[in-house]
C-alpha positions as CSV (number, residue, x, y, z in Angstrom):
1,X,65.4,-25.4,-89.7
2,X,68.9,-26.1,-89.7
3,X,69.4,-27.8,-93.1
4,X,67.4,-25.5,-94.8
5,X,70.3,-22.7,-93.5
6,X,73.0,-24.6,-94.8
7,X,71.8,-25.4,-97.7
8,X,70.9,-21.8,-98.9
9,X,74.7,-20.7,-97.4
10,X,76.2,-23.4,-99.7
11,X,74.4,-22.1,-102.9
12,X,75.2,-18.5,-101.8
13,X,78.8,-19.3,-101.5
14,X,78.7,-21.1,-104.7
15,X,77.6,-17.9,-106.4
16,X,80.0,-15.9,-104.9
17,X,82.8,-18.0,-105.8
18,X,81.9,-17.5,-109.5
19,X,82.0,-14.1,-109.1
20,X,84.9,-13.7,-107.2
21,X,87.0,-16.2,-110.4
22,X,85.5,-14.7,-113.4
23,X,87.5,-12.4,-114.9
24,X,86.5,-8.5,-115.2
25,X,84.8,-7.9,-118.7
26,X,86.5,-4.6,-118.4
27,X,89.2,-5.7,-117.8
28,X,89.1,-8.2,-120.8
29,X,88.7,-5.9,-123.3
30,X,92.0,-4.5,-122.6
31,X,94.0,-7.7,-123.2
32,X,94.6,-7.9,-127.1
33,X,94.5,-11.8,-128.2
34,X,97.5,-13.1,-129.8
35,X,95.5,-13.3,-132.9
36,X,94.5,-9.4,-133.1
37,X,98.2,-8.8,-132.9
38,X,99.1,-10.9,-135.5
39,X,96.8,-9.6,-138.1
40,X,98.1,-6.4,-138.0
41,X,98.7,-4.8,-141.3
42,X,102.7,-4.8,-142.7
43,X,103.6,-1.6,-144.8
44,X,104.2,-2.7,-148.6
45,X,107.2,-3.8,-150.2
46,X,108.3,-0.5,-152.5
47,X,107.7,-1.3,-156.2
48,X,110.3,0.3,-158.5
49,X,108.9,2.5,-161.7
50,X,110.3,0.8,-164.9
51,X,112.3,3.0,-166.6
52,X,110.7,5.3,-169.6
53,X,112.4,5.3,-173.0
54,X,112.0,8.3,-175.5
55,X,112.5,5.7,-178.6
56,X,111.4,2.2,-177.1
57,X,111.1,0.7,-180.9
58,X,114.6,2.2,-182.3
59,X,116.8,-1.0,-180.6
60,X,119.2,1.9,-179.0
61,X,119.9,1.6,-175.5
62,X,117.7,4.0,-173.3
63,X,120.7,6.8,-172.7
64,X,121.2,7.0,-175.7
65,X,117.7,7.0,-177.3
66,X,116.8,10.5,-175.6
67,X,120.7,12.1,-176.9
68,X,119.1,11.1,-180.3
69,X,115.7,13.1,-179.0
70,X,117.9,16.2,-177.9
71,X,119.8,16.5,-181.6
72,X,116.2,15.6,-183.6
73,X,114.9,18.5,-180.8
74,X,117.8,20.4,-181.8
75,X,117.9,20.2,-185.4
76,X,114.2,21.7,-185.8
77,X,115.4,24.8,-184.4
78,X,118.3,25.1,-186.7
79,X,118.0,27.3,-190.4
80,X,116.6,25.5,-193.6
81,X,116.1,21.5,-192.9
82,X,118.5,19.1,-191.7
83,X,118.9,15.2,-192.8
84,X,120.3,12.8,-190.0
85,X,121.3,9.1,-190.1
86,X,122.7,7.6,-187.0
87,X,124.2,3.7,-187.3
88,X,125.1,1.4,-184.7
89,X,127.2,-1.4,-186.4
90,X,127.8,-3.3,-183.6
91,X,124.5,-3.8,-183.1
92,X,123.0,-3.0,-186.7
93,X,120.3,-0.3,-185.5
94,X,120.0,2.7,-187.0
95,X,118.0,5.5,-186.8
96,X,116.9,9.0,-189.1
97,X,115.1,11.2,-189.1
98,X,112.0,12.9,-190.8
99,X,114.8,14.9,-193.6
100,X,116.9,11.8,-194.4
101,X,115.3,11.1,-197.6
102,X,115.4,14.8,-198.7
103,X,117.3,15.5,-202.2
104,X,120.0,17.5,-201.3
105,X,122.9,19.0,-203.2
106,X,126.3,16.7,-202.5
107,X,128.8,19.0,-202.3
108,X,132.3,17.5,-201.6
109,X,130.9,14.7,-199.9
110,X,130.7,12.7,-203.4
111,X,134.6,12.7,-203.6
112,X,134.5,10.4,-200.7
113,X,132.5,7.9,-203.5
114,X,135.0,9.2,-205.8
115,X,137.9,8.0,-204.0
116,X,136.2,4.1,-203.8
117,X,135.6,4.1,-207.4
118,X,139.6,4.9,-208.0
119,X,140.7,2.4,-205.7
120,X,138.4,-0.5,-206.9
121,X,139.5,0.7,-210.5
122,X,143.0,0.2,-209.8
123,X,142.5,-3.1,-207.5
124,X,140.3,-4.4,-210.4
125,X,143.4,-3.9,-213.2
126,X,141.3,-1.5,-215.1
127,X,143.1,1.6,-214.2
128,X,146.6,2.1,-212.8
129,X,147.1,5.0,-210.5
130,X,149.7,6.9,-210.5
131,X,152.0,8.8,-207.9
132,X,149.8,12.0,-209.3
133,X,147.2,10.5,-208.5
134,X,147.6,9.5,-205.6
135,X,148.6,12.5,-204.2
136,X,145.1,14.3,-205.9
137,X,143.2,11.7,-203.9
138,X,144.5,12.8,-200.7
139,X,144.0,16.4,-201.3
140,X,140.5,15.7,-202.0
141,X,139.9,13.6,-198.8
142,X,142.5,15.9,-196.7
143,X,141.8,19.4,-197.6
144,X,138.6,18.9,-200.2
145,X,140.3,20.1,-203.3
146,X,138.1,21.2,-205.8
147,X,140.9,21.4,-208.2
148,X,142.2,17.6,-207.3
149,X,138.8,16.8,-208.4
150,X,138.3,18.1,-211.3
151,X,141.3,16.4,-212.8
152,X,140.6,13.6,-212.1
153,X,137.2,13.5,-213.0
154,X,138.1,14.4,-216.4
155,X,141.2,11.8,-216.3
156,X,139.1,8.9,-215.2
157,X,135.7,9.8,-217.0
158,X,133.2,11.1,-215.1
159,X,129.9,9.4,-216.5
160,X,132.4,6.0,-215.4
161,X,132.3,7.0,-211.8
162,X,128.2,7.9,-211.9
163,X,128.0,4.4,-213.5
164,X,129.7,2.9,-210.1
165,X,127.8,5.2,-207.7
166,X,124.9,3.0,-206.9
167,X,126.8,-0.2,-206.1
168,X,128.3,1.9,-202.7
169,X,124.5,2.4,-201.6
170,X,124.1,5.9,-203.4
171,X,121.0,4.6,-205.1
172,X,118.8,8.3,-204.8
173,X,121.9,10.1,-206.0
174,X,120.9,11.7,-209.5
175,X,123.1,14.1,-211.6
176,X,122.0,17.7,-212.0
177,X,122.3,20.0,-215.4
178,X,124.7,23.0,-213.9
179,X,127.3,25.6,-215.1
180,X,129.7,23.2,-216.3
181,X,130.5,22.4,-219.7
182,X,130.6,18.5,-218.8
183,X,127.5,16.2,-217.8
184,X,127.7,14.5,-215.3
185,X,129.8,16.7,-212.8
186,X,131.1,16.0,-209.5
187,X,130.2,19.4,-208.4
188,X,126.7,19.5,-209.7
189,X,125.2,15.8,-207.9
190,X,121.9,15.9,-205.9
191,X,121.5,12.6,-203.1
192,X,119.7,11.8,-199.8
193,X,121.6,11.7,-196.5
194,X,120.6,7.8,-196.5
195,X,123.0,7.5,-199.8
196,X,125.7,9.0,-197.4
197,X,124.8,6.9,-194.8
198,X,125.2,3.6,-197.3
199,X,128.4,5.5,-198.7
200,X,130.0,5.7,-195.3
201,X,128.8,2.1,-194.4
202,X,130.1,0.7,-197.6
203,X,133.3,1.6,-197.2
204,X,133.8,0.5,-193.5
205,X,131.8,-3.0,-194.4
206,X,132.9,-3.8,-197.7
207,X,136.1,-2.0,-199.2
208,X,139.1,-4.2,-199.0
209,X,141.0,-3.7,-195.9
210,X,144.6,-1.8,-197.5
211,X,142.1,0.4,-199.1
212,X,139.7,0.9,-196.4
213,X,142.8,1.7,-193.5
214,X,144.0,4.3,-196.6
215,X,140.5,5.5,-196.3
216,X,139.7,6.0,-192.5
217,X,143.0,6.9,-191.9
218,X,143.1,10.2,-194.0
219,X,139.0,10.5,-193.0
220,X,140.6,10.7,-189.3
221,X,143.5,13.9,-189.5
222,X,141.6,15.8,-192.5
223,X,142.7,19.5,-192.7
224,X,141.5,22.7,-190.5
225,X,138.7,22.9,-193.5
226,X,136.8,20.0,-192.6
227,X,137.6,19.8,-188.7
228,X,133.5,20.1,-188.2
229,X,130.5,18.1,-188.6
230,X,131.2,14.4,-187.4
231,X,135.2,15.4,-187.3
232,X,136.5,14.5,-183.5
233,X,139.4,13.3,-181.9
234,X,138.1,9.5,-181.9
235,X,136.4,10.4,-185.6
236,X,136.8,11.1,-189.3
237,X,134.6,12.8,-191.5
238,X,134.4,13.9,-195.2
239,X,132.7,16.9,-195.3
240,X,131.0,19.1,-198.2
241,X,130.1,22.9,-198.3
242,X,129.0,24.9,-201.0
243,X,126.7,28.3,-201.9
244,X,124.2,26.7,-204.1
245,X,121.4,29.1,-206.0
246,X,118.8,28.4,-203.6
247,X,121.2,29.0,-200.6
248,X,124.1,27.1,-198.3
249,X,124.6,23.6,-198.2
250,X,126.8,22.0,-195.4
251,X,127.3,18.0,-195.2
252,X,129.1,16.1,-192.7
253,X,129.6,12.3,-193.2
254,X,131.4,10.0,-191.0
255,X,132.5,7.7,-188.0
256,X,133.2,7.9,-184.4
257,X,134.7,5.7,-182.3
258,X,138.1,4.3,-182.4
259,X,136.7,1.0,-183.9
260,X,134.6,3.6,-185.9
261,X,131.1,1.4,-184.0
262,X,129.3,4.5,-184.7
263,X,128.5,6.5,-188.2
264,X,126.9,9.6,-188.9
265,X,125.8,11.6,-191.9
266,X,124.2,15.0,-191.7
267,X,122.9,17.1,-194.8
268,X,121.6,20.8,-193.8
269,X,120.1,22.4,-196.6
270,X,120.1,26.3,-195.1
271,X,117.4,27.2,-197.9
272,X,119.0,30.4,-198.0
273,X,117.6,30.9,-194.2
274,X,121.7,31.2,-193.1
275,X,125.0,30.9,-194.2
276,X,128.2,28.4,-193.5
277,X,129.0,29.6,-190.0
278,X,125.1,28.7,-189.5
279,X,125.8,25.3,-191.1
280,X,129.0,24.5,-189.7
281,X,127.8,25.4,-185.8
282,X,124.5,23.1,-186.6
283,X,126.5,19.8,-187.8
284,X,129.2,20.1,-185.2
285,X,126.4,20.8,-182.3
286,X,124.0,17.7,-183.4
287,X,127.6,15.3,-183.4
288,X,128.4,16.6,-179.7
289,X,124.6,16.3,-178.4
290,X,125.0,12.3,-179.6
291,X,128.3,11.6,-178.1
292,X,129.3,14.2,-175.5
């Protein structure tokens, strides 16, 4: 009977051996593996939002596309309809808007074309300019004189210097039956704020350089009667203003930028919906809104 004993103590032993080693299923549970930690989720890397431009197709850069926003914006607030034509010519964009190709009286802004077709007269050999004359082209880029105009639109011919318009980009500009006893008049011209914006352009790009410094340099310290519009302390403008029949007319045309990079031309045809202070306040405000 003996063997029999042992033998059942040695398998009970056995069994409690196992039990006593194996370890707790409880107590496994709580142990994370070395592979549950690992896959635990990492938070993800942030993702910056690309940037949102008003104008993506204009080629301006983003800053500046939603200035030009803020003055289109601006300008459909302001009396009568406005004509803008912004020019980057570093870069060669340029941008207008809905009015630019509106047909609007010049004003004095055509003595600016006037004073291109004198100098490449006189550069040519087919006039020779005077001291008078001279000094009448400086009083109509430095105070706008009416009176400097008219002489020497009669001295020089004034159907000659329509002729010659369209070669410095003022291809819409068309002549208009008025008071005067002459036809074609300076003071009586109908064009599109993109002829101002080829005028302007024209003379920065193509007009010899003497000519050109005479130019920009009197554009740049015009009189208290055109310090408005694109006029600045890094700009020059040639502006026009006039009461027409159907109402106010102010034009600005110009540069800004001491490398004049930048030009502008602005026609507001008031439409008899406000008067100069009107026009004058709605030129100056759209050149600040661009380049404050």
């Amino acid at each position: 009977m003996l063997r029999p004993i042992l033998v059942a103590c040695a398998l009970a032993l056995t069994a409690c051996g196992h039990a006593v080693t194996a370890e707790p299923p409880a107590l496994a549970r709580t142990q994370p593996s070395s592979s549950s930690q690992s896959s635990s989720p990492t938070p993800a890397a942030a993702v910056a939002t690309p940037e949102v431009c008003a104008l993506p197709d204009s080629g301006f850069e983003c800053a500046f596309q939603k200035r030009i926003v803020d003055a289109k914006n601006y300008a459909e607030t302001r009396p009568g309809s406005v004509g803008i034509v912004l020019r980057d010519r570093k870069t060669g964009v340029t941008w207008r808007n809905d009015h630019a190709g509106d047909m609007t009286w010049t004003a004095s802004t055509i003595k600016l074309a006037m004073v291109v077709n004198l100098l490449e007269r006189n550069r040519s050999g087919k006039i020779k300019l005077t001291a008078d004359d001279r000094r009448l082209m400086t009083a109509m880029l430095h105070s706008s004189d009416d009176d400097a105009a008219d002489t020497l639109w009669k001295r020089y011919g004034g159907a000659t210097f329509n002729a010659a318009f369209p070669k410095y980009g003022m291809t819409d500009l068309v002549a208009q039956k008025g008071y005067s006893a002459s036809f074609p008049y300076w003071g009586f011209e109908k064009c599109t704020t993109n002829d101002l914006d080829r005028l302007i352009n024209y003379v920065l790009d193509t007009v010899p350089a003497e000519d050109r410094a005479y130019i920009v340099g009197q554009m740049r310290q015009v009189g208290p009667e055109q310090q408005w519009g694109v006029w600045g302390p890094d700009s020059g403008a040639k502006n026009g203003w006039s009461e027409e029949d159907g109402g106010w007319v102010m034009n600005s045309v110009g540069f800004v930028g001491t490398d004049e990079r930048y030009t502008v031309a602005i026609m507001n045809n008031l439409k008899g919906e406000g008067d100069y202070d009107d026009g004058r306040v709605t030129d100056t405000e759209i050149t600040r809104i661009l380049f404050r």
